[in-house]
C-alpha positions in Angstrom: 0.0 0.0 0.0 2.8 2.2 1.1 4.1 1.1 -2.4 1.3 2.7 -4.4 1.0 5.8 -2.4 4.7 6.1 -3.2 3.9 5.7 -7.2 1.1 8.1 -6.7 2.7 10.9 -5.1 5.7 10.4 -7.9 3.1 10.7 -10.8 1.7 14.1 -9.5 4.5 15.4 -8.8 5.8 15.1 -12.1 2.5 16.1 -13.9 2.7 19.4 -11.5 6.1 20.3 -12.5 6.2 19.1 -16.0 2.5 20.0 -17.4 2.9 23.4 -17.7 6.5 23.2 -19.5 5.0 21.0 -22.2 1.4 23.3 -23.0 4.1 26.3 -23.0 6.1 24.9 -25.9 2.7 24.1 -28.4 2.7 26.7 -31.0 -0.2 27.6 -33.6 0.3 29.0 -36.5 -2.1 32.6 -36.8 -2.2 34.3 -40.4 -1.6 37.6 -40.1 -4.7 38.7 -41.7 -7.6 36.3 -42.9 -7.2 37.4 -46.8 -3.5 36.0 -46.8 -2.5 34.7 -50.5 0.2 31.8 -50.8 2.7 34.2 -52.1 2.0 36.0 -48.7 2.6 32.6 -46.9 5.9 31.8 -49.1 6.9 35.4 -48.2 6.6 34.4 -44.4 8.6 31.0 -44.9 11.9 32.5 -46.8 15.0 29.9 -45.5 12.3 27.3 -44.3 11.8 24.4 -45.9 7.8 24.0 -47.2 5.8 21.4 -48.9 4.0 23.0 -52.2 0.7 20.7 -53.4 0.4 21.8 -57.0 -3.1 21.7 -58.3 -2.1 18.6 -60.2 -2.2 16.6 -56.8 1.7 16.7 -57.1 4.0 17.9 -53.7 7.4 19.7 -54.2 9.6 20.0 -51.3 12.4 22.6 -51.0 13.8 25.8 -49.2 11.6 29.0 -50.2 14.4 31.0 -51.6 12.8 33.8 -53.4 9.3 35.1 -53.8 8.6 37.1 -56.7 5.0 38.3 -58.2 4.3 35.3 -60.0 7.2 32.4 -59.2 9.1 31.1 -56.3 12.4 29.9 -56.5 12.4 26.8 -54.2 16.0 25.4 -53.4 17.6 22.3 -52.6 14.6 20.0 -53.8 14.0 17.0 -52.1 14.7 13.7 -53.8 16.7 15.7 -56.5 20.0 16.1 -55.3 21.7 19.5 -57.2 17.9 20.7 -58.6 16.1 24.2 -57.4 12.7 24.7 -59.1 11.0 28.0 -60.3 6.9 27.3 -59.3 4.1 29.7 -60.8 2.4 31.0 -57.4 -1.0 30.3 -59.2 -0.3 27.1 -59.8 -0.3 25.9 -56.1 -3.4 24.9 -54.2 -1.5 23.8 -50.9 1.6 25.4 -48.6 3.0 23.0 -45.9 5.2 23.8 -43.7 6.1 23.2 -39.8 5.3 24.8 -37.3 6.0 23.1 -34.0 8.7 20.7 -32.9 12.8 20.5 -33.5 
């Protein structure tokens, strides 16, 4: 019995000090205004790397390098060792990219 209590005690104390550590470190991702266009999302993701759907169902994977009015130069493509790509904005249905974690 002693045993359990033991165990018990253990288990709230951790969830006390350790709880509150792990809610603080979940992050959401908030547009800054609701009539945000993908270039404005590339714009926000320059040096990170993003997923791109294309409206063909296809996904391109790279490092958003440069955003210009109607292309983005993706670099380092994954799966395509020494390729960068050049995507038409209006082309893409889909931006993915992380936002919590390492």
């Amino acid at each position: 019995m002693k045993k359990m209590l033991g165990v018990l005690v253990i288990t709230l104390f951790c969830l006390v000090v350790y709880a509150p550590r792990l809610s603080a470190q979940e992050k959401s991702y908030e547009m800054k205004s609701a009539a945000a266009t993908v270039k404005d999302i590339l714009s926000e993701n320059i040096g990170k790397r993003v997923i791109v759907r294309m409206e063909t169902g296809d996904n391109l994977e790279g490092t958003v390098n440069k955003v210009g009015d109607s292309l983005v130069h993706l670099a380092k493509i994954s799966g395509r060792d020494f390729y960068d790509a050049a995507v038409r904005i209006d082309k893409i249905s889909a931006v993915i990219f992380k936002v919590r974690g390492n």
